[in-house]
N, CA, C and O atoms as a GROMACS GRO file, in nm:
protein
  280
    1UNK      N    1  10.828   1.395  10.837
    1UNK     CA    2  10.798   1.472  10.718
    1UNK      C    3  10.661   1.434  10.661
    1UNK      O    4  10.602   1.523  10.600
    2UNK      N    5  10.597   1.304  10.675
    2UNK     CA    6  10.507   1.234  10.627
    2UNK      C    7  10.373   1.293  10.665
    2UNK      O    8  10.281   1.328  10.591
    3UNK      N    9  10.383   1.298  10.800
    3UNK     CA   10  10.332   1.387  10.906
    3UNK      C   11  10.280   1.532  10.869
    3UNK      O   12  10.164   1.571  10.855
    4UNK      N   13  10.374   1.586  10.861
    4UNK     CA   14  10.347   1.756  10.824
    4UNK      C   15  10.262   1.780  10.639
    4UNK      O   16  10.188   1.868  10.596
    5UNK      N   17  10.305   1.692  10.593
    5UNK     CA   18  10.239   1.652  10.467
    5UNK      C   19  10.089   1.628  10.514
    5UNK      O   20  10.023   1.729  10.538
    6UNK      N   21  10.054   1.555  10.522
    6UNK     CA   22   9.935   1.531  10.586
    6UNK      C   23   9.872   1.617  10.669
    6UNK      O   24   9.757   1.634  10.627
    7UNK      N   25   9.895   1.683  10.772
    7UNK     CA   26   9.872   1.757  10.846
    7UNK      C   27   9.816   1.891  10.761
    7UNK      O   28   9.712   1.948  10.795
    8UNK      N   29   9.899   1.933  10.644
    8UNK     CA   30   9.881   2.044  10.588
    8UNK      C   31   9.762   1.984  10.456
    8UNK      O   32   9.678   2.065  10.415
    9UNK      N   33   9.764   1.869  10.409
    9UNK     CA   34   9.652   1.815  10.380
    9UNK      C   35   9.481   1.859  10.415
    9UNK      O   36   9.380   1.887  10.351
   10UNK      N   37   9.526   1.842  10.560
   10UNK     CA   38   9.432   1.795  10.628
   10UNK      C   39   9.425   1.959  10.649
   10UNK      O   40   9.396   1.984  10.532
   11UNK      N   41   9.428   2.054  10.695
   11UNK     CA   42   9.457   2.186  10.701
   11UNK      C   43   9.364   2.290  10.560
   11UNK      O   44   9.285   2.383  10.544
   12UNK      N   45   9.440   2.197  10.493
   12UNK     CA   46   9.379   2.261  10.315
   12UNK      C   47   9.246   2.202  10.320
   12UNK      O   48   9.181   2.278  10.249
   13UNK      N   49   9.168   2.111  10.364
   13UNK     CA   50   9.102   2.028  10.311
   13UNK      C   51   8.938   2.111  10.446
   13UNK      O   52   8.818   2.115  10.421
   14UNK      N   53   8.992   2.145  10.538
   14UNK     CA   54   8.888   2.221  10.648
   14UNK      C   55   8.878   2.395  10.608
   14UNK      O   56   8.780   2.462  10.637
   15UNK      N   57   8.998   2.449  10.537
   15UNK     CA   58   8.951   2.531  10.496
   15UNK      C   59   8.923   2.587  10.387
   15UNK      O   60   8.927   2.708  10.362
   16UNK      N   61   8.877   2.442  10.275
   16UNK     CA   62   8.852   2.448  10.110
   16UNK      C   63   8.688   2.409  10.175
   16UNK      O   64   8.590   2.468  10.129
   17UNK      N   65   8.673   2.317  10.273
   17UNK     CA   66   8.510   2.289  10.289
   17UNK      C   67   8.465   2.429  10.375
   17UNK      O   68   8.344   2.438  10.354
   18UNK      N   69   8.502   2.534  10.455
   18UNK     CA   70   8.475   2.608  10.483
   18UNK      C   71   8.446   2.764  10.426
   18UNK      O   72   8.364   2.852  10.454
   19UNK      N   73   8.581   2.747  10.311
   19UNK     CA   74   8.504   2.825  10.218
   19UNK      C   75   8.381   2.782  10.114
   19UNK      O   76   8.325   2.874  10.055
   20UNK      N   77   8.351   2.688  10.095
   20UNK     CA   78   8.215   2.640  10.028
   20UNK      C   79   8.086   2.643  10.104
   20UNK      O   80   7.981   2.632  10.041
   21UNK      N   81   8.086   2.657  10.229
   21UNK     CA   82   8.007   2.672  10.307
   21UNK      C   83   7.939   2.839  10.348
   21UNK      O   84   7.829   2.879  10.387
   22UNK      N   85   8.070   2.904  10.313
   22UNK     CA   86   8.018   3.061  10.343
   22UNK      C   87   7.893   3.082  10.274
   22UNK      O   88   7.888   3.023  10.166
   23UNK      N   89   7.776   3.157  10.309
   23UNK     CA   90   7.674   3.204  10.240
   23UNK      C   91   7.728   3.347  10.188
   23UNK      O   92   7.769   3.441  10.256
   24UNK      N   93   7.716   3.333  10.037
   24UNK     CA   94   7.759   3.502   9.982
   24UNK      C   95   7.735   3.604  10.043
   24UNK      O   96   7.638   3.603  10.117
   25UNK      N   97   7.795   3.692  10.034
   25UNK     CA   98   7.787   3.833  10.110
   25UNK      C   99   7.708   3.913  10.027
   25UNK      O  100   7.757   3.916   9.914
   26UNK      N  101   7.591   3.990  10.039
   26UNK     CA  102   7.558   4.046   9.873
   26UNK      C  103   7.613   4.152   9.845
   26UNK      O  104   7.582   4.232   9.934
   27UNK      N  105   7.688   4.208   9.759
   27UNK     CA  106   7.751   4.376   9.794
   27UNK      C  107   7.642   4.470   9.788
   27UNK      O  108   7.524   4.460   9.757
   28UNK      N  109   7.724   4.576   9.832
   28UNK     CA  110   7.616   4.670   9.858
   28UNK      C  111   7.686   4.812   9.816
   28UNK      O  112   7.803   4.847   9.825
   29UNK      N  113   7.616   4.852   9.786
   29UNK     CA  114   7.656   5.011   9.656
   29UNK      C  115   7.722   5.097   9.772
   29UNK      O  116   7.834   5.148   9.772
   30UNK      N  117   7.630   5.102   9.868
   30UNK     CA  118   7.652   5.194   9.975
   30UNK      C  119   7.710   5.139  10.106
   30UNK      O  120   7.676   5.028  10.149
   31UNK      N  121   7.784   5.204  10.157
   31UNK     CA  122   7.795   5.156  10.279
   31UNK      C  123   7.820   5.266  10.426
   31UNK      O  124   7.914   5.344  10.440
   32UNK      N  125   7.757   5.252  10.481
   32UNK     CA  126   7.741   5.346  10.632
   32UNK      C  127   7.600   5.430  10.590
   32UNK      O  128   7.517   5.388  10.510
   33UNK      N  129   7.591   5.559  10.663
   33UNK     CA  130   7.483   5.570  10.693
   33UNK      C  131   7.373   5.668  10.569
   33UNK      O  132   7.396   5.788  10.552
   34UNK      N  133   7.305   5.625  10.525
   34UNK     CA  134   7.232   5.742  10.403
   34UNK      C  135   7.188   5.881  10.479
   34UNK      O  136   7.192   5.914  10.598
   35UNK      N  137   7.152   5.934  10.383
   35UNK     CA  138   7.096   6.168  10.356
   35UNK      C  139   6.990   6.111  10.393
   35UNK      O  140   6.947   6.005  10.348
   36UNK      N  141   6.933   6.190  10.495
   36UNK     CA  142   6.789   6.188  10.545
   36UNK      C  143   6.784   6.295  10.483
   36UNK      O  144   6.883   6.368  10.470
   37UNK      N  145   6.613   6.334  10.411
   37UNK     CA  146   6.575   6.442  10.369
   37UNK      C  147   6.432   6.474  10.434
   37UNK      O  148   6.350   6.382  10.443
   38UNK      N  149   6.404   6.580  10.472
   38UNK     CA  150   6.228   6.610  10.562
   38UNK      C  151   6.132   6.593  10.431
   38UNK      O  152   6.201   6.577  10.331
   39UNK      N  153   6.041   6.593  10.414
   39UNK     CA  154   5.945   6.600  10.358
   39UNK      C  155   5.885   6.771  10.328
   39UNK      O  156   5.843   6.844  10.418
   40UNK      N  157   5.892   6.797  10.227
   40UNK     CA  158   5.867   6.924  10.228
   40UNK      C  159   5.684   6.946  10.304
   40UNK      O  160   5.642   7.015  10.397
   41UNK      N  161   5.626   6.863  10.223
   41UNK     CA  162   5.502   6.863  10.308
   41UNK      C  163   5.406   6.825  10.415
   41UNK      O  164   5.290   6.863  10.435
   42UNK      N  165   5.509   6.710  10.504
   42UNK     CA  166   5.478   6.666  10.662
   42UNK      C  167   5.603   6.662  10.742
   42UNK      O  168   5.619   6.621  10.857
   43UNK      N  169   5.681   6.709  10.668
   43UNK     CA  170   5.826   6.681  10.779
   43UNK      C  171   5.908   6.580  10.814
   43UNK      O  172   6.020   6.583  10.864
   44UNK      N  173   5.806   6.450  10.769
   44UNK     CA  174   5.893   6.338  10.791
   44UNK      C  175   6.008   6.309  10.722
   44UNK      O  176   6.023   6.344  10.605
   45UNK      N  177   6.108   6.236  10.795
   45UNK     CA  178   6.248   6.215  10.710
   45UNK      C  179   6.225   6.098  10.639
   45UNK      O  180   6.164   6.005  10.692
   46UNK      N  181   6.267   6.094  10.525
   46UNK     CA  182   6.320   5.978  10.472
   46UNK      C  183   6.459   5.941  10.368
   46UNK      O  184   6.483   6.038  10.296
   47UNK      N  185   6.509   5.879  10.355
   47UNK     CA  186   6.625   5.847  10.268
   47UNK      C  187   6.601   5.944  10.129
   47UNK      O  188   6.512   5.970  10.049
   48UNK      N  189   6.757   5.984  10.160
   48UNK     CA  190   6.742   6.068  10.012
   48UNK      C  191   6.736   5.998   9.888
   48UNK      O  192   6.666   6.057   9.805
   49UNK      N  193   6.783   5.898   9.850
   49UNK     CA  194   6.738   5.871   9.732
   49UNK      C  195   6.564   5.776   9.737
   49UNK      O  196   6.537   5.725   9.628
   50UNK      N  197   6.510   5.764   9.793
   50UNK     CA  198   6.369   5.742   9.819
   50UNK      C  199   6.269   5.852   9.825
   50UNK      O  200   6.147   5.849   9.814
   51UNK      N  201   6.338   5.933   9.842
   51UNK     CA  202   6.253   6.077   9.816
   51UNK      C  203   6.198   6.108   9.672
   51UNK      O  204   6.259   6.072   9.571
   52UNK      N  205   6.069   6.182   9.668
   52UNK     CA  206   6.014   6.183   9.571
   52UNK      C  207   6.048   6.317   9.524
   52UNK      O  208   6.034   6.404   9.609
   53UNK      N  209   6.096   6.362   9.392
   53UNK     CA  210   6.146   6.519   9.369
   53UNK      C  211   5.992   6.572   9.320
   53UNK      O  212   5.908   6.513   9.250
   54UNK      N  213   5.985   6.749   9.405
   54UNK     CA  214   5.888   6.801   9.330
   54UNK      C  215   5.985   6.952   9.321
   54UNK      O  216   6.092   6.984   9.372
   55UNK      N  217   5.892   7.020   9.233
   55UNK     CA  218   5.916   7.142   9.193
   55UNK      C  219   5.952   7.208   9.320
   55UNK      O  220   6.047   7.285   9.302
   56UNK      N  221   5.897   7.204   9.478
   56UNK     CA  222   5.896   7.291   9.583
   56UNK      C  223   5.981   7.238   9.687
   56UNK      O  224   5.974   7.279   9.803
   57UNK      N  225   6.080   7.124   9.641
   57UNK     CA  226   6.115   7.013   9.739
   57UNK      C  227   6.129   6.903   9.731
   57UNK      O  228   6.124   6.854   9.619
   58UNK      N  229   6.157   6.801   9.869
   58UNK     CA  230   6.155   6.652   9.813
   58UNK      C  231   6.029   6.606   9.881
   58UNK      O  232   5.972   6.692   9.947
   59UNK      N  233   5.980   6.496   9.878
   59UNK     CA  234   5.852   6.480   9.929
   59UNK      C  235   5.908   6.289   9.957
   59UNK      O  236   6.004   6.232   9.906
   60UNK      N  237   5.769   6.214  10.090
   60UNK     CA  238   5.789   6.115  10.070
   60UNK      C  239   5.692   6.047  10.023
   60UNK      O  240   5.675   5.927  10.044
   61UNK      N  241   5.613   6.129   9.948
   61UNK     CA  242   5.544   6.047   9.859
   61UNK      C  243   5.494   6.098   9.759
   61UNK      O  244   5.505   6.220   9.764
   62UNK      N  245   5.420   6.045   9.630
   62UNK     CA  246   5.413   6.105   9.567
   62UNK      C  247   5.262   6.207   9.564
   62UNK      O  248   5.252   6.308   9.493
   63UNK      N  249   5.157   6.156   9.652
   63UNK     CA  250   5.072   6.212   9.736
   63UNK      C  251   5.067   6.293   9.832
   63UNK      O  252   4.961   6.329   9.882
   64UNK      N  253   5.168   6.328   9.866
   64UNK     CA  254   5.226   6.498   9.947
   64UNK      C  255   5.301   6.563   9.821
   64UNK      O  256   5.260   6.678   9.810
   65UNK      N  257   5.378   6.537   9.740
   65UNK     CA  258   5.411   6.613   9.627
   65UNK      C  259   5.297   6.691   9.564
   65UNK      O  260   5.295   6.814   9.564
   66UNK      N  261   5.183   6.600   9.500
   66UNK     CA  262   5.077   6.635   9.468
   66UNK      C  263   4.995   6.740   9.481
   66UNK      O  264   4.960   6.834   9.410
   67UNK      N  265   4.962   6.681   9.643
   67UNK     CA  266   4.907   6.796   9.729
   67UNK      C  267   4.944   6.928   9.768
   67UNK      O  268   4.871   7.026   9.782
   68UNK      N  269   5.087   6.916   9.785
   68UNK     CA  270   5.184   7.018   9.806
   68UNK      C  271   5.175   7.166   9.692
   68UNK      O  272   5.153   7.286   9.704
   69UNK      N  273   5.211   7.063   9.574
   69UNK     CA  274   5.228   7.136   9.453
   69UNK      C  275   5.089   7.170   9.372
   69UNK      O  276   5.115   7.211   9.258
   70UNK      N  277   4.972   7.166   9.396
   70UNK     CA  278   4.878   7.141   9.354
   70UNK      C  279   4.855   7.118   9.259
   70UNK      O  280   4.738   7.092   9.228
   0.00000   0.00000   0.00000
């Protein structure tokens, strides 16, 4: 009995130092894959919420918006 006492001791004690050891996970808002959106004024894709909104579209920058929209 002395034995199994200990044993489960010893049990608790590798996986109380193993959870102190985990490096945090950071959460994350999103998970799987984001909205690609084209660029209204070169075509390139980029993440929809990184997209820049203009009057004619989304843009990926705010220097094709610009240009775009004159």
């Amino acid at each position: 009995m002395k034995y199994l006492v200990l044993l489960l001791i010893v049990l608790a004690g590798i996986w109380w130092i193993r959870q102190q050891r985990k490096p945090d996970q950071p959460s994350s808002k999103k998970s799987g894959p984001q909205v690609m959106v084209p660029c209204a004024h070169c075509g390139t894709h980029v993440p929809e919420d990184d997209a820049i909104r203009g009057s004619h579209g989304l843009y990926c920058s705010a220097a094709h918006r610009d240009s775009h929209e004159g």
